[in-house]
C-alpha distance (Angstrom), angle and dihedral (degrees) to the residues before:
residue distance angle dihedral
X1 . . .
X2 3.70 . .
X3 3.62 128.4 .
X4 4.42 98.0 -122.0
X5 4.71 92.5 -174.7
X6 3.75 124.7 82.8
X7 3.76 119.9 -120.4
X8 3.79 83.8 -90.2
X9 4.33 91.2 60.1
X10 3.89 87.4 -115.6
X11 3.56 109.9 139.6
X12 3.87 113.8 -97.0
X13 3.58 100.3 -116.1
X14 3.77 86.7 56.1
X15 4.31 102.1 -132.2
X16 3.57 95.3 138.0
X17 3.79 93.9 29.3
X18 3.86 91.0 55.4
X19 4.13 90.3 46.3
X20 3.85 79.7 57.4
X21 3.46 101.6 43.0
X22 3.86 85.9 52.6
X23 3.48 90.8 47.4
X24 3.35 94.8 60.3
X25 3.95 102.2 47.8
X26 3.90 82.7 42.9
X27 4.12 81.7 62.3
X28 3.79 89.4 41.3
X29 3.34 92.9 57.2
X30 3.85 101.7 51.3
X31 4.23 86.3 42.1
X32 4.45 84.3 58.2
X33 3.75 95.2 40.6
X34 3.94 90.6 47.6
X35 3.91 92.1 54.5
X36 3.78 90.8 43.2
X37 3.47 90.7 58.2
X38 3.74 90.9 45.3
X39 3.75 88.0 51.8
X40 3.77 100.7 43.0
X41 3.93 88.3 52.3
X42 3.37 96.3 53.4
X43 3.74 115.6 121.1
X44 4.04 113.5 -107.0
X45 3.85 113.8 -120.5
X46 3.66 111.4 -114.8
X47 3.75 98.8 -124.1
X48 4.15 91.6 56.0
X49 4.03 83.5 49.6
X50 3.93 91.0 54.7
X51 3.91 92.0 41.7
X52 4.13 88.4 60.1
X53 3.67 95.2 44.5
X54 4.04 87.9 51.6
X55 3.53 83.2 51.6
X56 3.80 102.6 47.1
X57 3.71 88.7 50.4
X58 3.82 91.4 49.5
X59 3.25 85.8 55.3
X60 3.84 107.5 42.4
X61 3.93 85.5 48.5
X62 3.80 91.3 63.7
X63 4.29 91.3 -116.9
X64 3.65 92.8 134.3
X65 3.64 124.6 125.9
């Protein structure tokens, strides 16, 4: 007789190893979105602020290359 589980145990036609696999990008995906929203609230240093307005006047004053 034939041997129907993976090496893991999980079934070979993979039902409950699918629902786990999806599981565990569904918890993935919360984990990335969470530290994007950490990262795109993060306050922006002063110094990087005053290097874009240099730039936009730069570039509103037509000194470009």
């Amino acid at each position: 007789m034939t041997d129907k589980t993976n090496p893991a145990g999980n079934p070979a036609k993979g039902g409950a190893g699918l629902e786990e696999a999806r599981l565990r990008q569904q918890a993935i995906g919360v984990k990335l979105r969470h530290m994007f929203d950490e990262v795109v609230n993060e306050p922006v240093p002063d110094e990087f602020l005053d290097i874009l307005r240099r730039a936009d006047e730069r570039g509103t004053d037509g000194g470009g290359a």
